[in-house]
N, C-alpha and C positions, 0 to 999 in steps of 0.2 A: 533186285539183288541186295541183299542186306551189306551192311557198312557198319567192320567190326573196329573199334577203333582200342587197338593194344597196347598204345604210348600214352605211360600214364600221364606226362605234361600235357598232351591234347585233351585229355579226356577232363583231367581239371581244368582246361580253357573253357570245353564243351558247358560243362557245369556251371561255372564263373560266369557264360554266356546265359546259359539258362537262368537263370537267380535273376541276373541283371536286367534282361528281356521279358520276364516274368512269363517263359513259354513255360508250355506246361509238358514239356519233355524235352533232353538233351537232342532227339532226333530233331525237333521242329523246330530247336535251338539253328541246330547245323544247319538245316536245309536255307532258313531264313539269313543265315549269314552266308553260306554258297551262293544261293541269289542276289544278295547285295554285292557281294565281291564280282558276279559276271557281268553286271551290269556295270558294276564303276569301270570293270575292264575294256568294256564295249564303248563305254563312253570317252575313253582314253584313245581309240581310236579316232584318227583325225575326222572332220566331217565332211571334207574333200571326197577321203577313203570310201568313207560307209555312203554318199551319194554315189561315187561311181559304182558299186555293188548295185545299189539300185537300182541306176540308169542300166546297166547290164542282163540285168534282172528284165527291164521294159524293153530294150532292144532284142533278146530273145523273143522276146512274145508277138513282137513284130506290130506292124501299123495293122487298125483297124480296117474291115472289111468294108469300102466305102459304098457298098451296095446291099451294106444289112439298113431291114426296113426296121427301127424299133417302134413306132406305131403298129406297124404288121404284127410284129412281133410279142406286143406289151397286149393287142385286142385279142391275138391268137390265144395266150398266156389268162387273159380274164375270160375266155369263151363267147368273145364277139364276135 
């Protein structure tokens, strides 16, 4: 979905970014300073926060199946 941008203060930012970044278009300008900004944002999250997501993340998925053979598994998988 294209991103028209009608505010000419932005649009001089976009450019001032561009030049300065030496991107080779206002788009690639943006996208590369969108990325920067989501990340600094993610990393402003505490890292308490962002492990529990994690660990929650691994508790869904539950404990391993402690009767998978992965030799069975790994010979099955190379054709032994």
């Amino acid at each position: 979905m294209p991103l028209f941008i009608r505010d000419d203060d932005v649009d001089a930012l976009a450019s001032e970014l561009q030049k300065l970044t030496k991107a080779r278009t206002k788009t690639e300008a943006v996208r590369v300073a969108l990325q920067h900004e989501i990340e600094r944002s993610r990393q402003s999250i505490p890292l308490a926060q962002r492990l529990a997501k994690l660990q929650d993340k691994a508790a869904a998925l539950g404990l391993p199946n402690p009767d998978f053979d992965m030799k069975k598994y790994t010979d099955k998988m190379w054709g032994d």
